[in-house]
C-alpha positions in Angstrom: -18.0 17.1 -91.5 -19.4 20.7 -91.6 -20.0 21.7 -88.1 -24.3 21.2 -87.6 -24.7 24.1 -85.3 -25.4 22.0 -82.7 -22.9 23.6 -80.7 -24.3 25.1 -77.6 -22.9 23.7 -74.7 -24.9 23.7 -71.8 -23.4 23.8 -68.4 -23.9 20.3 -66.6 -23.7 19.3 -62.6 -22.6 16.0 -62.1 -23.3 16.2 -58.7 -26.7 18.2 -58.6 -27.7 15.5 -61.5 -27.0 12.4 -59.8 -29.2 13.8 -56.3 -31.9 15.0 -58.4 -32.1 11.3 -60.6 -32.1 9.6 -57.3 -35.2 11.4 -55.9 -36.9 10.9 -59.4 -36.4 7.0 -58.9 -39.6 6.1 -57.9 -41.2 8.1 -60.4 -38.9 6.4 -63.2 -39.8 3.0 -61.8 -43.2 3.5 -62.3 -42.8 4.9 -65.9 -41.8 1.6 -67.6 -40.6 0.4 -70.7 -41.9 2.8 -73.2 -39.9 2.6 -76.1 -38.1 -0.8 -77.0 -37.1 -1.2 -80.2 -39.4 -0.2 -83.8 -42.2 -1.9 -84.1 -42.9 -4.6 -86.8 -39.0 -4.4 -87.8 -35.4 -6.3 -86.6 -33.5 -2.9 -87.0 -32.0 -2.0 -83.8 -31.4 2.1 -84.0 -28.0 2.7 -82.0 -26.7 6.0 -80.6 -22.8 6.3 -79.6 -22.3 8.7 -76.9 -18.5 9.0 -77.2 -16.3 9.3 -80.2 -13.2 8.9 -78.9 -10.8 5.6 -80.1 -13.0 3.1 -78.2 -16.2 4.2 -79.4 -15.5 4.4 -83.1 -13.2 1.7 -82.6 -14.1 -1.7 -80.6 -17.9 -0.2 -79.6 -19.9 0.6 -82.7 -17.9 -1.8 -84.7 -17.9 -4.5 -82.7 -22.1 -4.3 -82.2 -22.4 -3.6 -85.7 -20.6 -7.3 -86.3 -22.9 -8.8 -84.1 -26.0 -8.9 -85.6 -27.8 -8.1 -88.6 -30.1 -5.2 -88.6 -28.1 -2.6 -86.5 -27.8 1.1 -87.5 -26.2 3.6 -86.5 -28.4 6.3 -86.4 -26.9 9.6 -83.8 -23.5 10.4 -82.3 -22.1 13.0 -79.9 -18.9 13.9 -78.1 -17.9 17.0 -76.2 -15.4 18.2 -78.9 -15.6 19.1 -82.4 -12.4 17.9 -83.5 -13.3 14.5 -82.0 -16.8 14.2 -84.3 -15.1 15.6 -87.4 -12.9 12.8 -87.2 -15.7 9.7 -86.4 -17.4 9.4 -89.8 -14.4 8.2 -91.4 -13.0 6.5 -88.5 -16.3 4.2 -87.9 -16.4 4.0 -92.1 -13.0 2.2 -92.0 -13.1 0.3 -89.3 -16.2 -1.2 -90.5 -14.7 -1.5 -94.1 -11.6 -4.0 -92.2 -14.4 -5.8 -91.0 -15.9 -6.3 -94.3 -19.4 -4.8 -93.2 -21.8 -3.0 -95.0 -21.1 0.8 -94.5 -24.3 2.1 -96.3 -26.7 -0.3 -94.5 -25.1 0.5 -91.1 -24.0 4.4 -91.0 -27.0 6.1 -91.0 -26.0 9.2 -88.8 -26.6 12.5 -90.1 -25.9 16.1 -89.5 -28.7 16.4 -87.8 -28.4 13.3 -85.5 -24.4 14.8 -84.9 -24.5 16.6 -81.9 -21.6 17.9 -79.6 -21.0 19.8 -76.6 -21.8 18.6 -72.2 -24.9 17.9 -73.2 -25.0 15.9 -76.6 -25.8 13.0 -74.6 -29.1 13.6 -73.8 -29.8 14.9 -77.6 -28.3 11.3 -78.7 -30.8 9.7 -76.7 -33.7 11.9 -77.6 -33.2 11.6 -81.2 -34.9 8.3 -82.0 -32.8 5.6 -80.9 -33.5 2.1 -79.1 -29.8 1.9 -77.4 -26.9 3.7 -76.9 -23.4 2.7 -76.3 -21.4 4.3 -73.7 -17.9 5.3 -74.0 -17.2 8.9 -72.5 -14.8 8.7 -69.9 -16.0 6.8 -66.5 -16.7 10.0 -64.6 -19.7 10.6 -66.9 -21.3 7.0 -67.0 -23.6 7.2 -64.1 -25.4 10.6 -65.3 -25.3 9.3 -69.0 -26.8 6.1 -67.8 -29.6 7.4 -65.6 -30.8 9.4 -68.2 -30.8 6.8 -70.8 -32.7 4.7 -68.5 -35.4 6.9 -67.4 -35.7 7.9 -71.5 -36.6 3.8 -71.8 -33.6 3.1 -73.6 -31.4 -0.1 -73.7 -27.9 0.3 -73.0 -24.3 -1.4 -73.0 -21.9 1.0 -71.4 -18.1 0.6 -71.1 -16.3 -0.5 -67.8 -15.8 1.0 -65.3 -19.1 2.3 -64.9 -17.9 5.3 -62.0 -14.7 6.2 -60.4 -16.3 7.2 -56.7 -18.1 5.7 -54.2 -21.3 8.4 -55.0 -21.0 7.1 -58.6 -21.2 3.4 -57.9 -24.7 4.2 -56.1 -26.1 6.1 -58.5 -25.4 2.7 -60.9 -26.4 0.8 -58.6 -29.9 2.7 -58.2 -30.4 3.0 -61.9 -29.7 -0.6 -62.6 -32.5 -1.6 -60.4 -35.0 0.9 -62.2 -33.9 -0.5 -65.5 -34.7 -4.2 -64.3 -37.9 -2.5 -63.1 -38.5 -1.0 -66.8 -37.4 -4.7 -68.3 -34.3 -2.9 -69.8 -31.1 -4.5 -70.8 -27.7 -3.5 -69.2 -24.9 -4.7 -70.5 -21.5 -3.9 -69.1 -17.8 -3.9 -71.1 -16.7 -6.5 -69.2 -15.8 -8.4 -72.2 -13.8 -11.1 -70.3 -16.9 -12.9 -69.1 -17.8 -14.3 -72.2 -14.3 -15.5 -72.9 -14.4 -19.3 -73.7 -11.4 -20.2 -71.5 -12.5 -18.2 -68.5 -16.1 -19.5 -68.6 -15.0 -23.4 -69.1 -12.1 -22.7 -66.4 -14.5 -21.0 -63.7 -17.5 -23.7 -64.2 -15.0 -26.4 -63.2 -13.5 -24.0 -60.3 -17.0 -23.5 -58.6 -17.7 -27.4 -59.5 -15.3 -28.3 -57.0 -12.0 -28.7 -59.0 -9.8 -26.8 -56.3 -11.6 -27.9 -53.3 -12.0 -24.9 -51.2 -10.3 -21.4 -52.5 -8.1 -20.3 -49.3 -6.0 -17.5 -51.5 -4.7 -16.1 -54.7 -2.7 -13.5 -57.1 -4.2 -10.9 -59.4 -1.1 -9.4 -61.6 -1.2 -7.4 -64.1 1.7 -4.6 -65.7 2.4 -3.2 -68.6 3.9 -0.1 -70.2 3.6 3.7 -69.1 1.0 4.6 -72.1 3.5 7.6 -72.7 2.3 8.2 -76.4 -1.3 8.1 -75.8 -3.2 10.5 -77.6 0.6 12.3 -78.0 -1.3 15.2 -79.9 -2.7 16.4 -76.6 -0.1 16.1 -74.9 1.0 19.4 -74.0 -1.9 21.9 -73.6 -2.8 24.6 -76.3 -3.4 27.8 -75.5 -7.0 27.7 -76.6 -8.2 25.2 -74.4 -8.9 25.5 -71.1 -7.9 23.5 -68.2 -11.1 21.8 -68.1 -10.6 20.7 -71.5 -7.3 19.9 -71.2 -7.9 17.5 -68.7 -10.9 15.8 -70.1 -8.7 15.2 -73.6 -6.3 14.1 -71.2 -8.9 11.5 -69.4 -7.2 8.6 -69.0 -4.4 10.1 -66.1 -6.5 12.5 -64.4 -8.2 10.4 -61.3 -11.2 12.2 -61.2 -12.1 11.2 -64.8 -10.7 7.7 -65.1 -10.4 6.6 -61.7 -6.2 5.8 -62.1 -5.4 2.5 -63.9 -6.6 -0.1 -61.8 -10.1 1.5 -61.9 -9.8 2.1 -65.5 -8.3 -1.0 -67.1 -7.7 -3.4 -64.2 -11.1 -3.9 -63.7 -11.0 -6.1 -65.8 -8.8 -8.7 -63.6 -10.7 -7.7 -60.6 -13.9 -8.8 -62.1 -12.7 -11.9 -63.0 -11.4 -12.6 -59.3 -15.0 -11.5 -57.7 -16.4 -14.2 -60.3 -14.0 -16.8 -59.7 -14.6 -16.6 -55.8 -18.8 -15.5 -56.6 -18.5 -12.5 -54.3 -16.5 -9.2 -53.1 -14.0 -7.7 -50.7 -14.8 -7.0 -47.8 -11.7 -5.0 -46.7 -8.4 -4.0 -48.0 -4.9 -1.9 -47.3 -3.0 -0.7 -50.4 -0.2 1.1 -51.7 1.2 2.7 -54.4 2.9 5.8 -55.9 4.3 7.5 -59.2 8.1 6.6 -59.6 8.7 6.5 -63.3 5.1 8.5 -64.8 5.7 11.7 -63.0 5.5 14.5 -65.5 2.6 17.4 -65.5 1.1 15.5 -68.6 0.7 12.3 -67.0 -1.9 14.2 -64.7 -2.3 13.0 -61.2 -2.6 9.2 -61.2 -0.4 6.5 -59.6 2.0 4.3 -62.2 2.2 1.4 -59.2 -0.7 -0.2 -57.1 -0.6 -2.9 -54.8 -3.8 -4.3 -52.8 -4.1 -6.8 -50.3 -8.0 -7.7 -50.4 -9.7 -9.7 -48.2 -12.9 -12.0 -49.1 -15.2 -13.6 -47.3 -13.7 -16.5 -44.9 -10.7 -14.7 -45.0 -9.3 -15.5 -48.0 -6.7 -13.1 -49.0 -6.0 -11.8 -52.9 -2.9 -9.7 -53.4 -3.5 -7.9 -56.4 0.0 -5.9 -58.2 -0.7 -3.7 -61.2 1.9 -1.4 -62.8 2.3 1.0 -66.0 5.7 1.4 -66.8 7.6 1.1 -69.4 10.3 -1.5 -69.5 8.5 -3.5 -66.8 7.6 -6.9 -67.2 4.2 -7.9 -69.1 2.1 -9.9 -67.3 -1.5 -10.6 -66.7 -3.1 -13.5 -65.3 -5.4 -14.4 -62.1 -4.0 -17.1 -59.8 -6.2 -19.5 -56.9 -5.4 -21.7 -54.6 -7.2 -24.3 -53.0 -7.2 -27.8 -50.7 -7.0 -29.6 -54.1 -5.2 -27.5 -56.5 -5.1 -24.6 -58.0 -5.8 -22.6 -61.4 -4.5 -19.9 -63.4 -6.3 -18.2 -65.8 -5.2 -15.4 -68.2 -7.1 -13.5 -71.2 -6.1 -16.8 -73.4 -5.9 -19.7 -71.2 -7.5 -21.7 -67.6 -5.1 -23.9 -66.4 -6.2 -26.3 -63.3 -3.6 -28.1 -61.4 -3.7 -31.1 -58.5 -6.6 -33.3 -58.4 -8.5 -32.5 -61.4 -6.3 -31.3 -64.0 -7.7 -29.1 -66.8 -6.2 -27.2 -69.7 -8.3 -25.2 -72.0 -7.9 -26.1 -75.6 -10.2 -24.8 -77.7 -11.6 -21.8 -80.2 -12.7 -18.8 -78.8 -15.0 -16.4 -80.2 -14.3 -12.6 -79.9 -16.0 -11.9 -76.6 -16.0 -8.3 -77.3 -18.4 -9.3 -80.4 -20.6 -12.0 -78.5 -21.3 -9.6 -75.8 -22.8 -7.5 -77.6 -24.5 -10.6 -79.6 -26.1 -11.1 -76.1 -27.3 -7.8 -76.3 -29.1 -7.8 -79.3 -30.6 -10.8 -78.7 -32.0 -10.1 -75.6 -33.4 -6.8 -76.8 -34.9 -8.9 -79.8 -36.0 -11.4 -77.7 -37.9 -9.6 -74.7 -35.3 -11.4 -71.7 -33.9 -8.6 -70.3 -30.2 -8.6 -69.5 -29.3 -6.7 -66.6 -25.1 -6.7 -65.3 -25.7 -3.3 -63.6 -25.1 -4.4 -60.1 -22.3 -6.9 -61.4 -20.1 -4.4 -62.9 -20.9 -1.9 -59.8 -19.3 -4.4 -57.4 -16.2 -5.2 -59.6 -15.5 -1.1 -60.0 -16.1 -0.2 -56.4 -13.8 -3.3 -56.0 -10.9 -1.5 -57.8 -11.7 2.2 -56.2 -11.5 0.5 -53.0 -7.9 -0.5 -53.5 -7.4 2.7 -54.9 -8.8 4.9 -52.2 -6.3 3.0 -49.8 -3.7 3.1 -51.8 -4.0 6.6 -51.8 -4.4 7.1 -48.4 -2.9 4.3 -46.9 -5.9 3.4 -44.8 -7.6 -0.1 -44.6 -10.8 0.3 -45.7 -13.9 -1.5 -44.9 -16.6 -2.3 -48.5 -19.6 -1.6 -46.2 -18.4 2.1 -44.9 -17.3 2.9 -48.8 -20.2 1.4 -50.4 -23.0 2.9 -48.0 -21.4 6.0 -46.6 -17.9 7.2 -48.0 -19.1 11.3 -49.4 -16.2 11.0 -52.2 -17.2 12.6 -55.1 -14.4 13.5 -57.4 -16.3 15.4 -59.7 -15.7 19.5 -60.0 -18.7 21.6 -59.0 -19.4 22.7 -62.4 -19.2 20.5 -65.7 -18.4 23.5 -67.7 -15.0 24.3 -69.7 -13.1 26.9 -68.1 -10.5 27.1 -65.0 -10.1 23.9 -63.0 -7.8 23.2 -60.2 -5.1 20.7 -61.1 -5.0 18.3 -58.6 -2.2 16.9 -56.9 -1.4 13.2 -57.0 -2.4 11.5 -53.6 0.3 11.4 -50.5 -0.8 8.4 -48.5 -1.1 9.2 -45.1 -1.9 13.1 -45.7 -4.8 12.4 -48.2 -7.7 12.4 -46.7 -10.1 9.9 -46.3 -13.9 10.9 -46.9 
């Protein structure tokens, strides 16, 4: 794709943005829903805001095999390379998927944007949603201003890798139920067949009374991720070395049990219909410990505690040659389950085994979506999603500091921001990994 020039990059403050939305909230409230979806027509116009391998991958795809009617319409990324490549990413993924490439592509050059502020040109160029998959540091500024521009939204977990993030979520989430906007969240697991028949039957009494559990999950070290950009190239900067380089930089992903395992922690708050309320981790990087691997930890483990005192010991890993695992585990004074991302298994007094199909939850929640957009019944997961993530930075922020932590004092008044003053590409510190015990706590 020729370049459009669209290319002027304007210089963004994550931090000056997110105080500025949150004294414009009232205003926003008041707006309302301007702008649903076209008039007299089924055609839901989509704008993907994120062109890296999950947006022109699973995202776009996956909506587009939803439902009829869905085009996309506008895209942007912060890097050239990275929207070159989309066209003909998105064309054959869609082609594998047997879909219609000519009645869903629709974006142009001139609805191709890039640069730190293509987002908010995606969303003023037309559409009705947006899809969200920039890394997690961005969501919560992405998200406001979708949401005060009247826009529907599904954006990836997790949805912010501080404490300051997770409020500003939070805080847009309730002006998008205000405006009678859907939210939906990445958090495909929810919609999985097993997990939803296994959970009913836990909160129905199965296991008596839940008094403690397991959350595992490891894999490998990710070591050939994006391989390419690996080693930094004299024409970028740091800033944009570290942003191609998201996924093991904290302050963009949040480390791995933010990023991914987020997943398994938001299964755990659903199985027990709640949130820590304290935890103590630790952790470290034994075996990922190169200058390319960035700053984050290879090994967490969190001892959270619920209400009533029941205890969850969560253990996540990436490295390679470890043992794969990943499954959620509760006990109770009848039994207990297990429950992975293709089985529930209930033990004791009311045994259960899930045996049945299950449709691609990654497709039927964005079916969800669409219907609910089409339908005028808002969908909202905004606070849902906010409560899993702050769940996994809290195990983070102890792990790295080896502090218990209290959810109350991080969710109302912990000041960590990990975002740089500037969102601009030039020099950026590189920081170190966290010492616990000498990192601070804020």
């Amino acid at each position: 794709m020729k370049k459009t020039g669209k290319t002027k990059i304007e210089k963004i403050n994550r931090r000056g943005f997110i105080r500025k939305s949150a004294q414009a909230g009232t205003v926003a409230l008041i707006a309302g829903n301007h702008f649903v979806f076209s008039q007299g027509s089924d055609t839901i116009r989509v704008g993907l805001i994120g062109c890296g391998g999950r947006g022109t991958g699973a995202g776009i795809i996956d909506c587009a095999e939803s439902s009829k009617g869905i085009e996309l319409v506008a895209m942007g990324d912060l890097f050239q390379d990275h929207i070159d490549e989309a066209p003909d990413r998105i064309k054959r993924n869609l082609e594998k998927r047997n879909l219609s490439v000519k009645d869903i592509y629709k974006v142009t050059p001139e609805t191709t944007f890039i640069g730190f502020d293509a987002y908010q040109k995606v969303i003023d160029s037309g559409v009705d949603m947006v899809i969200l998959t920039t890394p997690p540091n961005f969501r919560p500024m992405h998200l406001r201003a979708a949401i005060e521009a009247g826009k529907h939204v599904f954006m990836e977990k997790p949805v912010a890798v501080d404490p300051v993030g997770v409020r500003s979520i939070i805080e847009t989430s309730k002006i998008a139920k205000q405006k009678g906007l859907t939210l939906v969240a990445g958090t495909q697991m929810r919609r999985l067949k097993s997990n939803l028949e296994t959970i009913k039957r836990i909160h129905d009494g199965a296991i008596g009374e839940i008094n403690g559990g397991q959350c595992f999950r490891s894999g490998g070290a990710m070591r050939t991720w994006r391989s390419d950009e690996k080693v930094k190239k004299s024409e970028w900067s740091e800033m944009e070395y570290q942003i191609r380089r998201w996924l093991l930089w904290t302050w963009l992903s949040g480390d791995f049990i933010v990023e991914m395992h987020v997943h398994n922690l938001d299964i755990m708050n659903w199985i027990l219909n709640a949130h820590p309320v304290k935890c103590i981790g630790m952790g470290g990087r034994q075996a990922r410990t190169g200058l390319e691997y960035g700053n984050i930890y290879d090994h967490i483990t969190v001892e959270y505690e619920y209400p009533n005192d029941v205890r969850i010991e969560y253990m996540g890993a990436q490295i390679d040659n470890y043992i794969y695992r990943s499954n959620q585990r509760v006990t109770g004074t009848k039994g207990s389950a297990v429950l992975d991302f293709r089985k529930g298994i209930i033990s004791g007094s009311n045994p259960y085994a899930f045996n049945g199909a299950s449709p691609n939850p990654s497709v039927l929640q964005y079916k969800d979506m669409i219907d609910s957009i089409r339908g005028g019944k808002a969908i909202n997961e905004g606070e849902q999603i906010s409560e899993s993530t702050m769940t996994a930075i809290l195990g983070r922020m102890s792990a790295y500091t080896g502090k218990s932590i209290e959810w109350d004092w991080a969710i109302n008044k912990s000041e960590l921001d990990l975002s740089p003053e500037k969102m601009e590409f030039g020099d950026l510190l590189r920081r170190p990994a966290a010492i616990p015990g000498q990192t601070a706590l804020y």
